[in-house]
N, C-alpha and C positions, 0 to 999 in steps of 0.2 A: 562676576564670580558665579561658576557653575554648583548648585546645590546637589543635594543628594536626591530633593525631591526634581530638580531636573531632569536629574540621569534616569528617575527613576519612571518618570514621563516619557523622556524617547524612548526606554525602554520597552514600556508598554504599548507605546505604537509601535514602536518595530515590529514587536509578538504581534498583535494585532493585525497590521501587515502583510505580516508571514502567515498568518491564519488564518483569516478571511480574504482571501483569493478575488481579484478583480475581474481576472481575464482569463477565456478559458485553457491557454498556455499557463498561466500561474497553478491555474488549480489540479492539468494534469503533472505538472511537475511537485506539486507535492504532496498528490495521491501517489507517485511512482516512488517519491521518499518515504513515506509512510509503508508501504507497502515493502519496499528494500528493507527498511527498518525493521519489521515483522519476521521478515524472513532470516536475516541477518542475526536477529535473535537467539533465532531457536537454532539454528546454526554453531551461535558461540555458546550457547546452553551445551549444547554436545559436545564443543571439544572443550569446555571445562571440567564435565565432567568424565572426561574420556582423558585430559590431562595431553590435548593437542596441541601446540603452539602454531600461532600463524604463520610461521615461518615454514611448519610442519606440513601444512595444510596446504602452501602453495607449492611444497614440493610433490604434492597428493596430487595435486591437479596443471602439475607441470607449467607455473607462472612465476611471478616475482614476488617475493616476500612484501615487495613497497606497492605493487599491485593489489595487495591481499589489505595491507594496513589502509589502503585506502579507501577501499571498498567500506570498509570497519569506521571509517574517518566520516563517511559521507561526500568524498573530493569526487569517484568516482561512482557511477550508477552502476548496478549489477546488471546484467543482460539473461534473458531463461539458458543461454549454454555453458555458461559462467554458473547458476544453479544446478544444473544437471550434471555437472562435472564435479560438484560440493558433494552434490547427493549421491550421484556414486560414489564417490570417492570416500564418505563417511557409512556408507549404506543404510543412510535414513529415508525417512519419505517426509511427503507433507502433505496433511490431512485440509482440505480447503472448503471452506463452508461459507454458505451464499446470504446472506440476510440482508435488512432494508438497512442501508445504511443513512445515519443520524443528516449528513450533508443533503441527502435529495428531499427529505422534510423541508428545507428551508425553502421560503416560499420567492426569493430573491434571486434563487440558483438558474433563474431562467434568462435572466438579464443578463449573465453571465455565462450560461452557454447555449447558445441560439438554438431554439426548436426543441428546449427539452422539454421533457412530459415527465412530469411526476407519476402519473400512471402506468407508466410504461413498468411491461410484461416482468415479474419477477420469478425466476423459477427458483423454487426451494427444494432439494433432496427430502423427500419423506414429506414434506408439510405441502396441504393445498393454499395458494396462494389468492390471496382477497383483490391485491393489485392490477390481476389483468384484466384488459378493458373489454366492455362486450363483446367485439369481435371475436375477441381469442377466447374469451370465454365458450365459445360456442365449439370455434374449432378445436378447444379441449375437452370438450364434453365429445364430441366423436373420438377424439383419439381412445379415451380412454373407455368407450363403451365396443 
């Protein structure tokens, strides 16, 4: 007999799983959903309140209404000219800002994608960055003198 606390163990491993990435195919695959996911947001924030319907929106950008729920579904991955036809088409933008993100802390990320450097070069809009390695540290100190 399957219990509740059963289900609720695969559960937990399935998330788990799904979250902690093994391979580094796992992990660009659900940094590009995360990332769809963000986009796709701010996207339905504006035709909510714009009062758009998805049906709307793919006749905006000249597709298929089951093309558009999908995207929405997570079935399909968005592509940048699939974006650029949203954002015209809504005449929004997207403001995109750079920071360390919480996954390259993890001191295990390296076993999982070969040759990676936690140190490696992070360039910030407006902030000086602590992460670049001496090398570039140097040849940032001439750029910017």
């Amino acid at each position: 007999m399957i219990t509740n606390s059963d289900n609720e163990q695969k559960i937990s491993h399935l998330f788990n799983d799904l979250l902690n990435p093994k391979t580094c195919a796992e992990l660009v695959s659900l940094e590009s959903r995360i990332l769809m996911a963000r986009f796709l947001h701010v996207i339905e924030t504006v035709m909510e309140e714009r009062g758009i319907k998805k049906k709307d929106l793919a006749k905006m950008i000249n597709t298929s209404p089951s093309f558009i729920t999908q995207l929405f579904r997570g079935t399909k991955i968005i592509n940048l000219g699939t974006l650029a036809k949203i954002k015209l088409a809504l005449e929004i933008d997207f403001e995109i800002k750079i920071k360390q993100d919480s996954i390259t802390q993890n001191a295990g990320l390296s076993a999982i994608v070969p040759n990676y450097n936690v140190n490696y070069p992070i360039a910030i809009v407006g902030e000086k960055s602590r992460k670049y390695p001496q090398q570039s540290q140097q040849k940032r100190k001439k750029l910017e003198s």
